[in-house]
Backbone as CSV, one residue per row, in Angstrom:
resi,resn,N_x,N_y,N_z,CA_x,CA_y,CA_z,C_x,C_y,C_z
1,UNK,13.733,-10.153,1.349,14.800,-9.194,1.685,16.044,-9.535,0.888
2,UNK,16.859,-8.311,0.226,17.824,-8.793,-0.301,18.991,-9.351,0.682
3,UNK,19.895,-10.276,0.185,20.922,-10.927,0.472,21.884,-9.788,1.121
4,UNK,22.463,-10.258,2.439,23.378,-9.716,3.123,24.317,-10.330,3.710
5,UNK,25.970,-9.613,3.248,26.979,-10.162,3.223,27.475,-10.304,4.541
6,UNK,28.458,-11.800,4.865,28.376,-12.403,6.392,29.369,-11.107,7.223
7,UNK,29.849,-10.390,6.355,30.514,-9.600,7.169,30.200,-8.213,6.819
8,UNK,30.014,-7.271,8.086,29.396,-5.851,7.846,28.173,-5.958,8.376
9,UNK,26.872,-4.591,8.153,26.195,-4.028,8.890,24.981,-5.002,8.519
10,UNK,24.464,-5.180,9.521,22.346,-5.441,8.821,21.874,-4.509,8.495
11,UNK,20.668,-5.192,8.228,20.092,-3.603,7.564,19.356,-2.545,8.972
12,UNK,19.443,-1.724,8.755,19.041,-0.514,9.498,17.804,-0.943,9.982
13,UNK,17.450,-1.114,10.903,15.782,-0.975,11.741,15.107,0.560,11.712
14,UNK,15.924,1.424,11.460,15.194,3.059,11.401,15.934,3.702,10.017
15,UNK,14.795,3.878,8.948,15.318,4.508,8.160,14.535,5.766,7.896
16,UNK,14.957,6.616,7.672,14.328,8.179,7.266,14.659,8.623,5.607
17,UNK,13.947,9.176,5.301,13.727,9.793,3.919,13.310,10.664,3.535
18,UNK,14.294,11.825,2.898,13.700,12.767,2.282,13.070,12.695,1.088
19,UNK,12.021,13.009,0.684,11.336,12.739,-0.655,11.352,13.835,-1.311
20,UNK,12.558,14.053,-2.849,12.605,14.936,-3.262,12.617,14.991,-4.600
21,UNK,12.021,15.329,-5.663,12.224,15.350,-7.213,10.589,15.021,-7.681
22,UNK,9.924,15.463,-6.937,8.533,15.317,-7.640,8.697,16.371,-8.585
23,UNK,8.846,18.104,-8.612,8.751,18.737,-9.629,9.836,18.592,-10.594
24,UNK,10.596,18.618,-10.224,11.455,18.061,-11.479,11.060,16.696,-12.366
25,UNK,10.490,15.612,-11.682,10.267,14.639,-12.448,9.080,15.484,-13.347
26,UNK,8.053,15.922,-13.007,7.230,16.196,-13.495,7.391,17.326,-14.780
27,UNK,8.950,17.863,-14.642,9.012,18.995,-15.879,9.283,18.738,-16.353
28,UNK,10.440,17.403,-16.218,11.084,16.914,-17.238,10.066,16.144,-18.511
29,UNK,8.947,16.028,-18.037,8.114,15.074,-18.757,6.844,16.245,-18.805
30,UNK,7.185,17.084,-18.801,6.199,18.263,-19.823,5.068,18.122,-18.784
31,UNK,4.698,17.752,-17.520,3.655,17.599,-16.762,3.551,18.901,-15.809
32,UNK,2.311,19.081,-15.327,2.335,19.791,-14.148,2.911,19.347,-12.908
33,UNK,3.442,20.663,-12.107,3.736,19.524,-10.610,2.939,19.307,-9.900
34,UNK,2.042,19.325,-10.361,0.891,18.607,-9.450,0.620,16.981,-9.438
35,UNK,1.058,16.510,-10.775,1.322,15.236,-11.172,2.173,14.714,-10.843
36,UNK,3.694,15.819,-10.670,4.679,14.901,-9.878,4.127,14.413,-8.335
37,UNK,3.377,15.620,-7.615,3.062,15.397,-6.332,2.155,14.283,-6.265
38,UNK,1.394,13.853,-7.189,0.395,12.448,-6.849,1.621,11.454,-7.439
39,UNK,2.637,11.506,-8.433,3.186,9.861,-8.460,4.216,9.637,-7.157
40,UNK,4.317,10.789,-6.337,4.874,10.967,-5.406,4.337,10.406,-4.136
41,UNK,2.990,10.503,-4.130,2.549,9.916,-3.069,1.942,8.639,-3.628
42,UNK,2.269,7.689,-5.065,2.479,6.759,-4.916,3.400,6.059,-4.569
43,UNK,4.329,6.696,-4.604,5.792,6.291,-4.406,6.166,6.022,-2.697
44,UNK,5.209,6.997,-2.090,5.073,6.450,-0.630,4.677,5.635,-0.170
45,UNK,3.347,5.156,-0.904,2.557,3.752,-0.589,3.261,2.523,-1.151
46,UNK,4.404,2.691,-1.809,5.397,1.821,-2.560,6.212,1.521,-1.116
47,UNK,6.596,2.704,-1.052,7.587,2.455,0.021,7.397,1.897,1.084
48,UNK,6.172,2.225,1.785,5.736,2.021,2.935,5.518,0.186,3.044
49,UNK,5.336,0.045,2.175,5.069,-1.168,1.756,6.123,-2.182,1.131
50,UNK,7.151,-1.422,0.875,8.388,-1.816,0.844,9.441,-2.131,2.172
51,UNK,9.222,-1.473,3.327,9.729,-0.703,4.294,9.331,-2.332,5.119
52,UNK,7.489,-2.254,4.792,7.577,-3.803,5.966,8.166,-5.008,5.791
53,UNK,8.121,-5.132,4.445,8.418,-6.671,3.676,10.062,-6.303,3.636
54,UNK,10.600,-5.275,3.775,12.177,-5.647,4.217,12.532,-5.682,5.557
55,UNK,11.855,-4.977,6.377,11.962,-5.745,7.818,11.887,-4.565,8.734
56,UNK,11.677,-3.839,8.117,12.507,-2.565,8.826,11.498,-2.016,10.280
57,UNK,11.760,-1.633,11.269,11.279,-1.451,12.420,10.579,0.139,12.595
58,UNK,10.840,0.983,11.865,10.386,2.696,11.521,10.585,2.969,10.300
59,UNK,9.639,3.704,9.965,10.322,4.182,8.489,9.871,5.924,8.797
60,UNK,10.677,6.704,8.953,10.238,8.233,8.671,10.682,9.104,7.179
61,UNK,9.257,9.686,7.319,9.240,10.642,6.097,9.049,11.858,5.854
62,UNK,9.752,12.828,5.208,9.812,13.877,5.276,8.752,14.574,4.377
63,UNK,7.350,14.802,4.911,6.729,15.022,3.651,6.068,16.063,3.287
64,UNK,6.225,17.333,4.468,6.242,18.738,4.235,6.545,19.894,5.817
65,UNK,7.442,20.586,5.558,8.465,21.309,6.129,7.571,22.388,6.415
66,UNK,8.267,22.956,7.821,7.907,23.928,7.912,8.460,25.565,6.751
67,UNK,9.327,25.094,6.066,9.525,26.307,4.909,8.374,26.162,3.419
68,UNK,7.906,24.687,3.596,7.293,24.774,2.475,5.809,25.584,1.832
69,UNK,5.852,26.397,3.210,4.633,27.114,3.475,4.438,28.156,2.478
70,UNK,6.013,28.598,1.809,6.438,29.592,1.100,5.834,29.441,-0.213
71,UNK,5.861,28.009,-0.347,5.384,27.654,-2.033,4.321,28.559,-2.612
72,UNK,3.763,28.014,-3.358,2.644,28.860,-4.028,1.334,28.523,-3.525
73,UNK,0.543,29.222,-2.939,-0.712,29.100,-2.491,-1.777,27.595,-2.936
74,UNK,-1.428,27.894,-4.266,-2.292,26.440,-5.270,-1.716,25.566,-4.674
75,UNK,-0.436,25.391,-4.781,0.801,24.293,-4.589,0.658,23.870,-3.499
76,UNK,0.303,24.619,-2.241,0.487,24.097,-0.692,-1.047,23.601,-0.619
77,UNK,-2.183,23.881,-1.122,-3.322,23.740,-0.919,-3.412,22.182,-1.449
78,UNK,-2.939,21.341,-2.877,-2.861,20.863,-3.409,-2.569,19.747,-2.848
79,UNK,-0.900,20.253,-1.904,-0.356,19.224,-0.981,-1.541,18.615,0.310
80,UNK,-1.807,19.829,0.627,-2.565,19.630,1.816,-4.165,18.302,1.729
81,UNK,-4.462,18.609,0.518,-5.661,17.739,-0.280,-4.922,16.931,-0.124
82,UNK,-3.786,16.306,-0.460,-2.970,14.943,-1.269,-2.914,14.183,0.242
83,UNK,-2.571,15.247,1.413,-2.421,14.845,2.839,-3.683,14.025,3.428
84,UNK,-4.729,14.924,2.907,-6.346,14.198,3.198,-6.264,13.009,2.694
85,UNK,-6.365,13.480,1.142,-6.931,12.097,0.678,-5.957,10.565,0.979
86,UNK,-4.690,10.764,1.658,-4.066,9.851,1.777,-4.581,9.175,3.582
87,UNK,-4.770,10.044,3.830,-5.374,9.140,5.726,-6.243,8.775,5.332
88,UNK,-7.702,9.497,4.347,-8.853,8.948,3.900,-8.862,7.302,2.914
89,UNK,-7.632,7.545,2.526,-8.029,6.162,1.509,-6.910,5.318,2.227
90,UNK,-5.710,5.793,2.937,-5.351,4.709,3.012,-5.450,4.360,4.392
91,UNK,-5.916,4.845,5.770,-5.315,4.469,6.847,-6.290,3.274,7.016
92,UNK,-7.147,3.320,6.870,-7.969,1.124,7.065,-6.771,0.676,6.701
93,UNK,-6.064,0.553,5.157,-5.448,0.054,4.908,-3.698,-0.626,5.772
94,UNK,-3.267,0.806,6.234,-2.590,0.612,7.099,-3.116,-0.125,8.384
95,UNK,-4.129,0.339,8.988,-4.281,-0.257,9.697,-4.764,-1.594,9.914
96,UNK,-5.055,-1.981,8.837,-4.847,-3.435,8.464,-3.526,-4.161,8.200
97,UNK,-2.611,-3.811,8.006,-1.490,-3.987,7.865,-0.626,-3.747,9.392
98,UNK,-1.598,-3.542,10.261,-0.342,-3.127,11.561,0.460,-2.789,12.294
99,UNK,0.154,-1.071,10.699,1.084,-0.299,10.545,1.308,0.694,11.582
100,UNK,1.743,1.219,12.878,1.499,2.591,13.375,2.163,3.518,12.900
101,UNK,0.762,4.605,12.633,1.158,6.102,12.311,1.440,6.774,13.379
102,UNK,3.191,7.652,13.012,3.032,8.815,14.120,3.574,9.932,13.082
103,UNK,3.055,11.249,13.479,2.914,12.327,12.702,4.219,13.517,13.826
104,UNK,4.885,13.885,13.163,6.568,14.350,13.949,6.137,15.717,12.965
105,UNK,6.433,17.132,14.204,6.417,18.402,13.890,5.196,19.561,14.577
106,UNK,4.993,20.458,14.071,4.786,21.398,14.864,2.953,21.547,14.672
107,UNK,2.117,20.837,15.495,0.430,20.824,15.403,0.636,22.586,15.657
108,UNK,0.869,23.191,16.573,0.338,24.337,17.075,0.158,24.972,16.002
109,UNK,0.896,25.252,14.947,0.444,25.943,14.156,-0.748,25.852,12.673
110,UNK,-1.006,24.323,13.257,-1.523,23.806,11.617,-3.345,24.284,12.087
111,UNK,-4.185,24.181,10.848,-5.369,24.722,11.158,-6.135,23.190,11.889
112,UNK,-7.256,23.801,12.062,-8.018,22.759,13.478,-8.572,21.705,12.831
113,UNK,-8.901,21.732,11.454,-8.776,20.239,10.820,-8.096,19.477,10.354
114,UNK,-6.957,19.872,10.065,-5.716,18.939,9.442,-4.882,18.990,11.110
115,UNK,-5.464,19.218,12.227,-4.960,19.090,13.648,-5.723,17.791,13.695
116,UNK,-6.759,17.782,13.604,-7.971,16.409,13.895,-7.624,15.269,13.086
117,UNK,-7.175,15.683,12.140,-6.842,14.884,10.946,-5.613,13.947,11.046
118,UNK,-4.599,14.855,11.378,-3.242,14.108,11.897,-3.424,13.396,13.304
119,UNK,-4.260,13.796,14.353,-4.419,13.059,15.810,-5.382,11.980,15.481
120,UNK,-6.231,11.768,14.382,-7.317,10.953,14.333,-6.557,9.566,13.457
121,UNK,-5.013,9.515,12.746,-4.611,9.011,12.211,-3.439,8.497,13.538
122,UNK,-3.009,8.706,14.365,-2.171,8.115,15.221,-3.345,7.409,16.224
123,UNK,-4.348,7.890,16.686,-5.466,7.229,17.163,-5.646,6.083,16.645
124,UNK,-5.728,6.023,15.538,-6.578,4.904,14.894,-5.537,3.563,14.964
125,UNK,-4.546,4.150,15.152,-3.634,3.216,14.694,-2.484,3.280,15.863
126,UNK,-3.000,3.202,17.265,-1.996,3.423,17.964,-1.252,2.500,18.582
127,UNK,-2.359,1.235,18.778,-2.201,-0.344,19.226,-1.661,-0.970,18.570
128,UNK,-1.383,-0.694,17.045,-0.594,-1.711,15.885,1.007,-2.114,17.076
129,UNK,1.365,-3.145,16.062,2.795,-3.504,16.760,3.875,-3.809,15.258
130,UNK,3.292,-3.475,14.626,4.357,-3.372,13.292,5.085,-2.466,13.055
131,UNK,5.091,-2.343,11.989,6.032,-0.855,11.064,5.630,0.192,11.615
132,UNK,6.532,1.304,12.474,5.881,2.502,12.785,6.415,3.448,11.492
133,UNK,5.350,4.021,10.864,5.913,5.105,9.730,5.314,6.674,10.713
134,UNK,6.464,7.035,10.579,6.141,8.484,11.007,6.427,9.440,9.689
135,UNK,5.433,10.361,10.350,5.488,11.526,8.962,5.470,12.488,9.566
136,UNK,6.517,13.283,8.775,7.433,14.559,9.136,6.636,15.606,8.569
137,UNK,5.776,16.245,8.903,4.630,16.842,8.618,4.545,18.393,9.144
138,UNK,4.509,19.465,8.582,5.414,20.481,8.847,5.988,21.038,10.169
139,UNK,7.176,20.042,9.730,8.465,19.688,10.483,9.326,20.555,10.194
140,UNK,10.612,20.848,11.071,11.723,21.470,10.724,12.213,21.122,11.740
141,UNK,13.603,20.838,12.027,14.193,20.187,12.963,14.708,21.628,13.997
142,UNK,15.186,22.635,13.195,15.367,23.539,14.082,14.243,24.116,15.135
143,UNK,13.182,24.190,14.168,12.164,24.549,15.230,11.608,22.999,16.266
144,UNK,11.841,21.877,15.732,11.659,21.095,16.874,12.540,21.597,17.889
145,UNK,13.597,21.543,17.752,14.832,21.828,18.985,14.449,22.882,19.900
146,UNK,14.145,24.095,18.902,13.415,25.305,19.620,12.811,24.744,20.711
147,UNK,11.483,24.278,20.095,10.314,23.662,21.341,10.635,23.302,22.084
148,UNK,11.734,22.188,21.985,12.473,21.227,23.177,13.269,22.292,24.115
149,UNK,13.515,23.345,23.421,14.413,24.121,24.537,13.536,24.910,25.562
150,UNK,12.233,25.320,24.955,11.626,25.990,25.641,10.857,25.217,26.472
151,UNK,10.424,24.214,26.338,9.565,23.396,27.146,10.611,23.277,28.379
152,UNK,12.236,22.760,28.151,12.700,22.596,29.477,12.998,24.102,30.382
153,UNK,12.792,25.088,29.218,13.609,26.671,30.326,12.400,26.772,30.934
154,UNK,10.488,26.171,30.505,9.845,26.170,31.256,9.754,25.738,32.471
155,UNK,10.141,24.351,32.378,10.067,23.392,33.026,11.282,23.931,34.844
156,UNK,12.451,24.604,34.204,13.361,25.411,34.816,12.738,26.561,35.886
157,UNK,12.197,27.209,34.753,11.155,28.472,35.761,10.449,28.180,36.614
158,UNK,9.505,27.247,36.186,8.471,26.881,37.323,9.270,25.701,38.251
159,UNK,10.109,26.059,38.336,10.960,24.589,39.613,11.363,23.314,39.559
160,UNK,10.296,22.803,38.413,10.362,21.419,38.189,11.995,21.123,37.760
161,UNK,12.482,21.358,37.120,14.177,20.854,36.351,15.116,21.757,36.811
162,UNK,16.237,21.065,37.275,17.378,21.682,37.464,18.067,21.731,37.031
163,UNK,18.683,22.778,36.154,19.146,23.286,34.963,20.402,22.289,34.969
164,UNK,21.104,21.671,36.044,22.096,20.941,36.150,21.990,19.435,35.680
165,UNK,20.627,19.159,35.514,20.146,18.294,35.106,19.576,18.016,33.402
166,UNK,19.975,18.865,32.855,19.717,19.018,31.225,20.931,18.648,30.739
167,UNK,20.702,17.102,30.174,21.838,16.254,29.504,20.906,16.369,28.063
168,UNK,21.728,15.583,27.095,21.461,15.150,25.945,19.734,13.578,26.082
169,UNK,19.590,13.401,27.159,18.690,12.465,27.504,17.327,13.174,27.342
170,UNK,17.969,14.697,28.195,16.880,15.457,28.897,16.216,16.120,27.503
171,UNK,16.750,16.530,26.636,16.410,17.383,25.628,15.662,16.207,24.466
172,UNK,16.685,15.125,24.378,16.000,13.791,23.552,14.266,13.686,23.991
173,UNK,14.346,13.610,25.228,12.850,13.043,25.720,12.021,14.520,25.207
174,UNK,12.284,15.555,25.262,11.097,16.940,24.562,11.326,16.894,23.425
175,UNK,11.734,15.911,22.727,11.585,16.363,20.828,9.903,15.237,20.581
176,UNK,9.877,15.745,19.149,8.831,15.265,18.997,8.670,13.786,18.628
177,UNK,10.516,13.209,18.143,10.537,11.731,18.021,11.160,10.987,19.759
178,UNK,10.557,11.347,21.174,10.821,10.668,22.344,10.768,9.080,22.070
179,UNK,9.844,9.194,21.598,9.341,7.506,21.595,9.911,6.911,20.284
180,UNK,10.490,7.137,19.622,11.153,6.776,18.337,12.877,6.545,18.671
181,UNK,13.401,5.232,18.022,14.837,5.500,18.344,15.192,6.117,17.240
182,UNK,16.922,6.490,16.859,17.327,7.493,15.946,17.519,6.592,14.931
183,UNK,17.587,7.314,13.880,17.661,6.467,11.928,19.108,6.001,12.032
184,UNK,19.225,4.978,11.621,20.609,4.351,11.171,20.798,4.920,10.024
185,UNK,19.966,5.332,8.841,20.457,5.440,7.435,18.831,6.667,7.409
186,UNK,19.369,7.847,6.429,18.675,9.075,6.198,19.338,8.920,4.532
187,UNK,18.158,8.652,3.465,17.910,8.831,2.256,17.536,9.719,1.500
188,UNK,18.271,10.928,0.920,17.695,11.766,0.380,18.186,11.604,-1.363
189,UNK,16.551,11.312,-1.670,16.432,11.220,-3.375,16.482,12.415,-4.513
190,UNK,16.582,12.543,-5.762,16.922,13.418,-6.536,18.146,13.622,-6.807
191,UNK,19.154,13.464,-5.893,20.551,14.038,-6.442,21.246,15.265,-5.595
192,UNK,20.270,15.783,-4.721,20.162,16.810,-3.639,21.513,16.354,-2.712
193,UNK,22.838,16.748,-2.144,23.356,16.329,-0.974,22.810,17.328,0.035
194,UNK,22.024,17.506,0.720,21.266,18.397,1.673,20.862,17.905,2.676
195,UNK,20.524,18.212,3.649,19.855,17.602,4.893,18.587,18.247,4.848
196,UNK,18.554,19.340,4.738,17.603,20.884,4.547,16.380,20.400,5.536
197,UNK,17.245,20.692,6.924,16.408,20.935,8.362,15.806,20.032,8.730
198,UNK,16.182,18.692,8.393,15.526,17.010,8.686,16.448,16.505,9.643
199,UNK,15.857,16.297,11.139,16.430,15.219,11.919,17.527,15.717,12.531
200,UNK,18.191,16.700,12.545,19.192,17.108,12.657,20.482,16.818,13.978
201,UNK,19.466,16.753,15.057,19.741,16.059,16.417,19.495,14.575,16.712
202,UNK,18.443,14.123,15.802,18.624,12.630,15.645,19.444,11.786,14.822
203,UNK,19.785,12.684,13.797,20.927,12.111,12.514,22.522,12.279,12.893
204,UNK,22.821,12.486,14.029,24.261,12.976,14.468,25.179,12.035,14.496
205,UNK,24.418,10.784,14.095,25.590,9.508,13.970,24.615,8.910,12.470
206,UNK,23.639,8.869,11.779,23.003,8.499,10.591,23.894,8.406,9.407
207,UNK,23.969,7.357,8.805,24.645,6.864,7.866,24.166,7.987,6.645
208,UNK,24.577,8.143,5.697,23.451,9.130,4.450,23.625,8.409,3.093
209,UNK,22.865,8.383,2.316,22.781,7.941,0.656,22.186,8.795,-0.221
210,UNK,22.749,9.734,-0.994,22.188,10.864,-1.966,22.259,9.789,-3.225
211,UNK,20.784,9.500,-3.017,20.475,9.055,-4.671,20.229,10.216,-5.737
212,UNK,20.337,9.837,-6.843,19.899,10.537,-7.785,18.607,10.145,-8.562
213,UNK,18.133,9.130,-7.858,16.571,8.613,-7.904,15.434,9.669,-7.893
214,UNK,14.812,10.165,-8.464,14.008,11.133,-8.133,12.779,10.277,-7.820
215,UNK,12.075,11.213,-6.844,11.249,10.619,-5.755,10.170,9.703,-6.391
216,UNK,9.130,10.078,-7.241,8.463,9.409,-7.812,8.654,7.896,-8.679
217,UNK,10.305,7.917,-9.123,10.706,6.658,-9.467,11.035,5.741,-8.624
218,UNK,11.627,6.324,-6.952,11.590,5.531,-6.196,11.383,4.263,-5.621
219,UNK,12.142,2.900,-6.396,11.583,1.912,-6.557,11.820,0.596,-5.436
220,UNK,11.399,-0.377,-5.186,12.273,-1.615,-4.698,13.393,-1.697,-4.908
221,UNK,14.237,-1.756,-6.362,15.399,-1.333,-6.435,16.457,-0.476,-6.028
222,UNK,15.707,1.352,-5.968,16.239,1.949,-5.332,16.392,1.552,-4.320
223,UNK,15.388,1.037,-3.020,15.370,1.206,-2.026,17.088,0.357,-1.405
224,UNK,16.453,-1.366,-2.551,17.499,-2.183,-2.289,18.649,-1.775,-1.906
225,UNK,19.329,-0.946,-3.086,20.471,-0.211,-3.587,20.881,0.776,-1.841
226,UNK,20.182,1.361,-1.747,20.658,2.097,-0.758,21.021,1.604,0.833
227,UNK,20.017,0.435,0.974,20.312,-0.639,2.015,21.553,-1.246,2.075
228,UNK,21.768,-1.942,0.534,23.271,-2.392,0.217,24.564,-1.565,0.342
229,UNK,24.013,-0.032,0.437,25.410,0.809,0.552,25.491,0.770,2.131
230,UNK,24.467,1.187,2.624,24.305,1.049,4.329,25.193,-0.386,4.557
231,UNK,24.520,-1.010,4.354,25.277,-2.448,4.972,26.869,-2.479,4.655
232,UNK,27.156,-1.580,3.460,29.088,-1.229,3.516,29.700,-0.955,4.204
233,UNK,29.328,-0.046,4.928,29.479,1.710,5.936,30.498,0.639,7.220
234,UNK,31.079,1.292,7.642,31.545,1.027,9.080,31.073,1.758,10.128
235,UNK,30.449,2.082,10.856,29.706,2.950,11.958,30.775,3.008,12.892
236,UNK,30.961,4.269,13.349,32.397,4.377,14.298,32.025,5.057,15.711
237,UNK,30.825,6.035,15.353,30.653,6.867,16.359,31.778,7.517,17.016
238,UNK,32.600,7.991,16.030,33.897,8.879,16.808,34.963,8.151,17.238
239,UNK,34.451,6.389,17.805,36.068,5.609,18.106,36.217,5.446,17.013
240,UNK,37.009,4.069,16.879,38.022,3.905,15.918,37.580,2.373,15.460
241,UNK,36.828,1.735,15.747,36.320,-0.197,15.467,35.299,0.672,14.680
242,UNK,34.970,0.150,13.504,33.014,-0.251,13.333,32.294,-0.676,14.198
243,UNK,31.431,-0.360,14.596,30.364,-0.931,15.276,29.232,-1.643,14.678
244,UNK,29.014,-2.683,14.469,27.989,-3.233,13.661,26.749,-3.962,14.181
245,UNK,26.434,-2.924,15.232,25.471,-3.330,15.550,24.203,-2.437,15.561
246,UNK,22.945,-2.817,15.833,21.456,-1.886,15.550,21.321,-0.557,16.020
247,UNK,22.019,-0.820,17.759,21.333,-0.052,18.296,23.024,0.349,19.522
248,UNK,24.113,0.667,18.660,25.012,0.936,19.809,25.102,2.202,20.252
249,UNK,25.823,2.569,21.647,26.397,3.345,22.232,26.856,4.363,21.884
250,UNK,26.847,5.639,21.867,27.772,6.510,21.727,28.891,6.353,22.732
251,UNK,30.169,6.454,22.159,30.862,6.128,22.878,31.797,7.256,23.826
């Protein structure tokens, strides 16, 4: 782990990441983006693997949206293969490593094998006690919230909840990260300053770092680099001290 200075933040136990500049890396270098999308999902197995050996307690990833549906037919099909072949070749691996998978976003709509596919990968790997990497898997934070709202106006109708009783706790526990605490630091690579519908209710105090790293170069270095800006930051949560600690209070 790199060196951290005696005064200021540790490093983040929850970090999130947008992964962005596969097609661009890939045009810039006369390639298809289909090539950016595989050095891209080396760049995850970099990371992921980067993520344990720096210490880190979650790592989430943003690795296809519910807008990305729009793309081009080839393009989403392509992704969707890249999705297979990555539980297929790598989850032994993870799960040799101790890694738990959790998969964050909307099953209802995905088809009934990449449903089996994503539940057969948190299965497998549900007992680990290491690195939890979750994957943001067509995700959109607005439509998480949606869900969360409707599950409690359900919950309202049929008697169970009293509408007087819907705090910020109540709505936390129906998202799809309950069991996850929130990211200290949200990384979005390429050069992008965007959030573009990631985390949105969990990032409300998240530190941010717009690299201009594009995703596929994504290195140890980068990663370093962005840890080291985190560890600058003063965390205030609205008072007025830094707070420098993992897991504080809203105040």
């Amino acid at each position: 782990m790199s060196s951290q200075p005696e005064t200021g933040l540790p490093n983040p136990s929850h970090v999130a990441i947008i992964m962005d500049g596969n097609g661009r890396w890939a045009k810039m270098r006369g390639l298809p983006r289909q090539e950016g999308h595989r050095r891209g999902l080396e760049a995850l197995r970099r990371t992921v693997r980067n993520a344990a050996d720096l210490g880190l307690s979650v790592l989430t990833l943003y690795s296809f949206s519910t807008e990305n549906w729009r793309r081009p037919h080839a393009e989403v099909s392509f992704l969707m293969g890249l999705l297979k072949h990555f539980v297929e070749k790598d989850l032994s691996e993870l799960a040799a490593a101790n890694v738990r998978v959790r998969i964050i976003g909307n099953r209802e709509d995905l088809p009934a094998d990449l449903r089996r596919l994503v539940e057969h990968a948190e299965t497998r790997t549900t007992g680990n006690t290491g690195l939890i990497l979750a994957i943001a898997f067509n995700y959109g934070a607005r439509d998480e919230i949606l869900r969360a709202a409707r599950r409690l106006a359900a919950e309202v109708a049929a008697g169970r909840l009293d509408p007087a009783a819907i705090d910020e706790a109540a709505l936390s526990s129906r998202l799809d990260t309950h069991d996850l605490p929130d990211p200290e630091l949200v990384i979005r690579t390429s050069g992008e300053s965007r959030i573009s519908n990631f985390l949105l209710w969990q990032s409300a105090y998240a530190e941010f770092v717009f690299t201009p790293v594009l995703w596929p170069d994504f290195d140890r270095a980068a990663f370093e680099d962005a840890l080291a800006q985190y560890r600058q930051r003063e965390r205030r949560f609205g008072g007025l001290a830094a707070v420098p600690a993992r897991n504080a209070d809203v105040a």
